[in-house]
C-alpha positions in Angstrom: 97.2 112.4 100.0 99.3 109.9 101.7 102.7 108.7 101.1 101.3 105.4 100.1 99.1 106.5 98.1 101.2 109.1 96.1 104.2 106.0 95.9 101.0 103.5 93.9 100.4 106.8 91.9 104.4 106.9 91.1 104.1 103.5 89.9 100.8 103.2 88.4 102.7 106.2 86.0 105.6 104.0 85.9 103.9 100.8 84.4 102.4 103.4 81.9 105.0 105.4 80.7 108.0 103.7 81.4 109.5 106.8 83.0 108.5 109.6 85.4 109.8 113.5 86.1 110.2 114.8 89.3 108.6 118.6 88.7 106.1 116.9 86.8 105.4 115.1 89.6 106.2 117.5 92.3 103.3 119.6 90.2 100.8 116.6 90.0 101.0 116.4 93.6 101.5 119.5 95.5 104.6 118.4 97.3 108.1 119.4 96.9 110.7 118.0 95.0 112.9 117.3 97.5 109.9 114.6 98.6 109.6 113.4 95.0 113.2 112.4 95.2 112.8 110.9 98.3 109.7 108.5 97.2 112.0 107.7 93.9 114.8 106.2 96.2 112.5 104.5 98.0 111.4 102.9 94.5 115.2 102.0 93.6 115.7 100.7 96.3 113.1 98.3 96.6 114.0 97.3 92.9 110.9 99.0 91.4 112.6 102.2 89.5 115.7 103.0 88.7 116.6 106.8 89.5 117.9 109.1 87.6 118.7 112.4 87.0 115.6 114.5 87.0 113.3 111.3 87.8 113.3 107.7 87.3 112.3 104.7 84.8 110.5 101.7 85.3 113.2 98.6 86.2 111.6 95.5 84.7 112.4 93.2 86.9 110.5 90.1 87.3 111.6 89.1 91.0 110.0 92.2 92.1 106.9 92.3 93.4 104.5 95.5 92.6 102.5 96.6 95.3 99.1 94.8 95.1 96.8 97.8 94.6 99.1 98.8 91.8 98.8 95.6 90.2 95.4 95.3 90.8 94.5 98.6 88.5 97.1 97.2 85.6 95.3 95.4 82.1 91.7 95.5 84.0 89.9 94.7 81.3 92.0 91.8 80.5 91.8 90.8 84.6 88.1 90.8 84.3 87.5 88.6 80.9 89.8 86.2 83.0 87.5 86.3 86.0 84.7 85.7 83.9 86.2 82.6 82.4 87.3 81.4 85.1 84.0 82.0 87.6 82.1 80.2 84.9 84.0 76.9 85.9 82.6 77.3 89.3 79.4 75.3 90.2 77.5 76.3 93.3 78.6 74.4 96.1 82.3 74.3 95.4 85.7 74.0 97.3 88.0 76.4 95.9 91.3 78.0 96.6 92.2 81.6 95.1 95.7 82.7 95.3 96.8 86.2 96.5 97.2 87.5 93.0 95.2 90.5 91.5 93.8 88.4 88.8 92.1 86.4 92.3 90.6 89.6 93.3 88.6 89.8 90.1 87.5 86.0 90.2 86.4 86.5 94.2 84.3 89.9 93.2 83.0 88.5 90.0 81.3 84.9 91.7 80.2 87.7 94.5 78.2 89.8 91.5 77.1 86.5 90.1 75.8 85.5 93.8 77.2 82.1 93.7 75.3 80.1 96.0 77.1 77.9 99.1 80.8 78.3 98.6 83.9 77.5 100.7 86.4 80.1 99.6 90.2 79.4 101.2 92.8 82.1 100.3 95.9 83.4 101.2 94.7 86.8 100.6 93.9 89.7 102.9 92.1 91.3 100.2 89.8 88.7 98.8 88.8 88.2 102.4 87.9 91.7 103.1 85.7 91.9 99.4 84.1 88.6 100.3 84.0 88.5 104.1 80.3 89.5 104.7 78.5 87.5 101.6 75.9 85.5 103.3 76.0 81.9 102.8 79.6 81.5 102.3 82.1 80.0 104.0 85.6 81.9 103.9 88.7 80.4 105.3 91.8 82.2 105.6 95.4 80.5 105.4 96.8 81.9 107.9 101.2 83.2 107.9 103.1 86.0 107.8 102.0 89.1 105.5 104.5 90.2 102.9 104.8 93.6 102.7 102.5 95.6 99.8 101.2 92.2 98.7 98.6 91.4 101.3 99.5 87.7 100.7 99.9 85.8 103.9 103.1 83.4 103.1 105.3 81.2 105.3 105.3 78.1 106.8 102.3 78.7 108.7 100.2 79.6 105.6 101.4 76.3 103.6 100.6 74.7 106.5 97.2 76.3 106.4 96.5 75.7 102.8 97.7 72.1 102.9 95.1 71.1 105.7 92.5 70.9 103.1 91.4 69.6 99.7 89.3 71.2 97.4 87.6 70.8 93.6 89.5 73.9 92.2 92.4 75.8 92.7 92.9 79.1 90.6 96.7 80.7 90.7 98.8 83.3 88.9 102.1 82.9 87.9 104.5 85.8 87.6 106.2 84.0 84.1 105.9 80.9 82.8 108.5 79.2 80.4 108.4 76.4 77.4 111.5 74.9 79.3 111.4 76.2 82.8 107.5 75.8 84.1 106.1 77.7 86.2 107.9 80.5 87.9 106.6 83.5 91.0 108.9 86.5 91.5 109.9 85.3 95.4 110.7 81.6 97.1 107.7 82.7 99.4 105.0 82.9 96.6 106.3 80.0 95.1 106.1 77.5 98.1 102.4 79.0 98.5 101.2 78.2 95.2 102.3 75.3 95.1 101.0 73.8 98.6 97.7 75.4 97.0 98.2 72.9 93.8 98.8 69.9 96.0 95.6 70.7 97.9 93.5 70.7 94.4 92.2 68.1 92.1 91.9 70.6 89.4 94.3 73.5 89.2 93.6 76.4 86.5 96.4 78.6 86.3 95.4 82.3 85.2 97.5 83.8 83.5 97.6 87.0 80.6 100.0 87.2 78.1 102.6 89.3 79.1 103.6 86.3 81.5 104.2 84.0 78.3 107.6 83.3 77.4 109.3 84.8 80.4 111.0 83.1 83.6 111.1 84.5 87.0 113.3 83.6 89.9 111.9 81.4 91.7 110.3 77.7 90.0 106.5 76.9 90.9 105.9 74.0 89.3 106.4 71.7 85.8 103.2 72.1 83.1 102.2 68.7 84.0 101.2 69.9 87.5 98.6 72.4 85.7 95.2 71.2 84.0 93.6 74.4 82.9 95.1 77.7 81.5 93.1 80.8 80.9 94.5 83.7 79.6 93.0 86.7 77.7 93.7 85.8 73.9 95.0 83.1 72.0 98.5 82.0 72.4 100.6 81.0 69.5 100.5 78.1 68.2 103.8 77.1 69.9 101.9 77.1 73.4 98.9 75.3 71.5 101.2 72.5 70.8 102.2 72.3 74.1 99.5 72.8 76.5 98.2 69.6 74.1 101.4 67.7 74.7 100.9 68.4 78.6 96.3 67.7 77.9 96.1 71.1 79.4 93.2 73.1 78.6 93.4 76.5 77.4 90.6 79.1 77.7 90.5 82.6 76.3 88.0 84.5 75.3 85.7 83.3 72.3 87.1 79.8 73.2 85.8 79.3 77.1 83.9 75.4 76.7 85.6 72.9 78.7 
């Protein structure tokens, strides 16, 4: 096994138990523990665990940024209900943008299973062009910029650049928390400036979002709820965020409550 691929183990365990042991570990994956150690300081200091004495624990901390195949193997069957939604609002023939998020990774493989028919696809993210690359008929634009580290997102000046060269019907984005008060908030200035060059270049913007984002602010603001027309998440939020995404006449799908 790989480094990298024994660190997404460490923190897939992480995200579901909250805390990890070094000789458990050192057992799962036939290393030492001396080299368990060293991947757990690696993960404190990149802000991901905190280490202690024997193994580490889970630092929730929402300007950090899990890496991406990590996050893409968290609350899958919530990811994919979203996908669903969300691919159902896309006609043949669209203009769309997909962020670099996980939840976009489901959305671009579910309208690939659906064989949607003629669409222009612009992203930001490495991965949702490799899983839609070679679908016949479709045209796939990349953003261009820098890649961040673990994320496969392409960020920077060069990729709002990218994304703000065009205009499309639909633009779908993840948030990392979003806030009664505070909007609309990403874990990193970088992410932040993407999505929101990616809501200036659509005339609909649907922000996916589950509901462990509700109620929670990250560092670095997106945008206000009047920017946003559409949110789908995977159940019904209280009745609190009812009242406001109809203050704001923002729709909110979930399922057993998709129409339009």
């Amino acid at each position: 096994m790989l480094a990298i691929e024994r660190k997404n183990r460490i923190i897939e365990q992480l995200q579901e138990k909250k805390r990890v042991v070094v000789s458990d570990l050192a057992r799962e994956f036939g290393v030492s523990e001396e080299t368990i150690r060293r991947d757990l300081e690696k993960l404190d200091k990149e802000g991901i665990a905190t280490k202690s004495y024997g193994g580490a624990v889970i630092r929730e901390n929402l300007s950090t940024d899990m890496p991406f195949s990590a996050r893409r193997n968290r609350n899958v069957p919530e990811k994919q209900e979203m996908a669903r939604i969300a691919a159902g609002m896309i006609e043949d023939g669209d203009h769309i943008i997909l962020d670099a998020s996980s939840t976009s990774a489901y959305i671009a493989k579910t309208l690939r299973d659906l064989k949607k028919q003629d669409l222009t696809v612009i992203t930001n993210s490495i991965e949702i062009v490799l899983e839609i690359s070679d679908v016949r008929g479709w045209n796939v634009i990349c953003s261009g910029g820098t890649m961040k580290q673990d994320s496969y997102a392409l960020v920077g000046p060069r990729a709002v650049e990218g994304l703000s060269s065009f205009y499309v019907e639909k633009a779908f984005l993840s948030c990392k928390a979003l806030d009664s008060e505070r909007g609309i908030s990403e874990g990193s200035e970088l992410h932040a400036q993407t999505k929101l060059a990616m809501m200036q270049s659509a005339r609909t913007k649907i922000l996916v979002a589950d509901k462990s984002k509700f109620g929670k602010i990250a560092f670095s603001k997106v945008s206000e709820f009047r920017e946003i027309d559409c949110v789908i998440t995977d159940e019904k939020p209280s009745a609190t965020w009812i009242d406001l995404f109809e203050r704001y006449g923002i729709k909110c799908l979930y399922p057993g409550h998709e129409k339009e």
